[in-house]
KOLVO-376126 format. One line per field, with one value per residue: residue number from 1; x, y, z of N, C-alpha, C in turn. Coordinates in steps of 0.05 Angstrom, whole numbers, plus 32768, in hexadecimal, padded with zeros to 4 digits. Layout:
n = NUM|...;
nc1 = X|...;
nc2 = Y|...;
nc3 = Z|...;
cac1 = X|...;
cac2 = Y|...;
cac3 = Z|...;
cc1 = X|...;
cc2 = Y|...;
cc3 = Z|...;
END
This chain:
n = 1|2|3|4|5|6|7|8|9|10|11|12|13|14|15|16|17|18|19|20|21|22|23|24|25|26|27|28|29|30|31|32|33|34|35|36|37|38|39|40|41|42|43|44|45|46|47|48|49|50|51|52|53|54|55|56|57|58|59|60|61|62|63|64|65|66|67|68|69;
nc1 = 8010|802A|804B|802C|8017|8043|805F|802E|802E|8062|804F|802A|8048|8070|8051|8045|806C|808B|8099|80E2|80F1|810F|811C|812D|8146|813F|816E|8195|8198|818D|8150|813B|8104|80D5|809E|8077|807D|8045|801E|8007|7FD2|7FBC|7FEB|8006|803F|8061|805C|807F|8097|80CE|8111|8117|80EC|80CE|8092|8099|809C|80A0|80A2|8080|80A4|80D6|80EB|8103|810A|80E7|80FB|80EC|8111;
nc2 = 7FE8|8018|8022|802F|805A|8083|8074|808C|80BD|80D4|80D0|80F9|811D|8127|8139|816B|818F|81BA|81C0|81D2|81F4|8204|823C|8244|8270|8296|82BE|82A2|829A|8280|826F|826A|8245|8249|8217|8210|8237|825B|826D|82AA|82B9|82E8|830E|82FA|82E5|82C1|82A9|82AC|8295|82AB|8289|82A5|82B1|82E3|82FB|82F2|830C|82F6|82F6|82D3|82C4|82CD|829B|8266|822E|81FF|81DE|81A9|81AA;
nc3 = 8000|800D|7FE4|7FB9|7FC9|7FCA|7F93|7F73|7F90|7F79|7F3F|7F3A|7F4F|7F24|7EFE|7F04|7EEE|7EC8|7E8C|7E75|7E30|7DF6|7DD6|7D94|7D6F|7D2D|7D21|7D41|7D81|7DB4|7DE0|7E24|7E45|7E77|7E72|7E3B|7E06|7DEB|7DAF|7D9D|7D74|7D6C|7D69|7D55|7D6E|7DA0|7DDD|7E1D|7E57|7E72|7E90|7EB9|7ECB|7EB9|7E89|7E46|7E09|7DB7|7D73|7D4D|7D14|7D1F|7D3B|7D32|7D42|7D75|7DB0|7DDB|7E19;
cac1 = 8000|803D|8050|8017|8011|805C|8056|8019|802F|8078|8043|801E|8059|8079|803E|8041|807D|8088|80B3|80F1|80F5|8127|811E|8149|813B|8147|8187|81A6|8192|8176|8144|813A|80EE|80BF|8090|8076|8072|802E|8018|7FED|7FC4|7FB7|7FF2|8022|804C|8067|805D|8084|80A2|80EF|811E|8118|80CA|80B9|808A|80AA|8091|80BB|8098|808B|80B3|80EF|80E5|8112|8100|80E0|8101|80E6|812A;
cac2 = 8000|802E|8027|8036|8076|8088|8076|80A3|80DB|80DC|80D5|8113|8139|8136|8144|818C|819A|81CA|81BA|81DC|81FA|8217|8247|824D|8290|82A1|82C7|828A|82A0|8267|8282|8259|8253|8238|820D|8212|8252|825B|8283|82B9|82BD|8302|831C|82DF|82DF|82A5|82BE|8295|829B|82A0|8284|82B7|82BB|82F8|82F7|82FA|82FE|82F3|82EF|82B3|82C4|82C9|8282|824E|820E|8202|81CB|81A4|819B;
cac3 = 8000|8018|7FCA|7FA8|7FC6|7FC1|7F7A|7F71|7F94|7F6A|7F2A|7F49|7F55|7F04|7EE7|7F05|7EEE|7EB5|7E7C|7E5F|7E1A|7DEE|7DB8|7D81|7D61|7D1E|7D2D|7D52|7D9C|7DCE|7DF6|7E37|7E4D|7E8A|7E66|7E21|7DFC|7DDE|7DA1|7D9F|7D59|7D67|7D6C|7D48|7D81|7DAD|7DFA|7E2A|7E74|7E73|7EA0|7ED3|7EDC|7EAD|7E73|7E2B|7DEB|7DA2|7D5A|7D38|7D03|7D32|7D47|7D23|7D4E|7D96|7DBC|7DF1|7E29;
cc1 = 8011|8047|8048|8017|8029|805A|8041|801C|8050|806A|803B|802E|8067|8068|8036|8056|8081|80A4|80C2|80F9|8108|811C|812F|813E|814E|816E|8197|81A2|818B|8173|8142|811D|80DE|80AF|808A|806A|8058|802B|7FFE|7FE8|7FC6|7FCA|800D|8033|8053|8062|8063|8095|80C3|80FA|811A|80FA|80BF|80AF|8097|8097|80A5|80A3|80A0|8099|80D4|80F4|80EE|80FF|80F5|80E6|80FA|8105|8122;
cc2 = 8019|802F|802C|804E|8082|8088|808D|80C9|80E1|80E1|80F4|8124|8143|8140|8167|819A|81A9|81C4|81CA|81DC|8210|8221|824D|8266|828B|82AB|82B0|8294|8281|827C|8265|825B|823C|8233|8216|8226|824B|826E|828E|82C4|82DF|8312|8316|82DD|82CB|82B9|82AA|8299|8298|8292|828D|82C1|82CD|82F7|8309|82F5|82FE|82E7|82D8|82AB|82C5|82AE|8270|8236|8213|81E2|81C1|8198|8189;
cc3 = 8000|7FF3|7FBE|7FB1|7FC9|7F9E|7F72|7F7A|7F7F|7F4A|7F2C|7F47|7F36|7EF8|7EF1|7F04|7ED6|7EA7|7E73|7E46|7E17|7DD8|7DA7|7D68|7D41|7D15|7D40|7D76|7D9E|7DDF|7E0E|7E44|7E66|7E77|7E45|7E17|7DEB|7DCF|7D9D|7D7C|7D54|7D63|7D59|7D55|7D98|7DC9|7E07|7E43|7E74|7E92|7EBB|7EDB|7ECD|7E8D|7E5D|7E14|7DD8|7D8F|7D50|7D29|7D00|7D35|7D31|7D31|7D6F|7D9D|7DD8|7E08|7E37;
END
């Protein structure tokens, strides 16, 4: 029983973890981002949390590749 909910709670705990992505810009940059940038139609822009906690945006057209780390 003591393993089943060990098991469960270590399931529990990855699944709230937020994945790292890399952007590779156009220009050869890597951007570094908390979870996965999302694009906004409206605006064609990627918007995505950097490294350090504050919201970023960067044009689609900037955007070479998006890598899941």
């Amino acid at each position: 029983m003591q393993k089943l909910i060990l098991a469960a709670c270590c399931a529990l705990s990855l699944t709230g973890c937020s994945s790292e992505y890399i952007i590779a810009t156009t220009d050869g940059q890597l951007i570094s981002t908390d979870g996965k940038p999302k694009w906004d139609k409206d605006t064609d822009m990627y918007r995505f949390e950097d490294s350090e906690g504050r919201d970023q945006q960067i044009p689609k057209s900037s955007v070479k590749q998006i890598l899941e780390r």
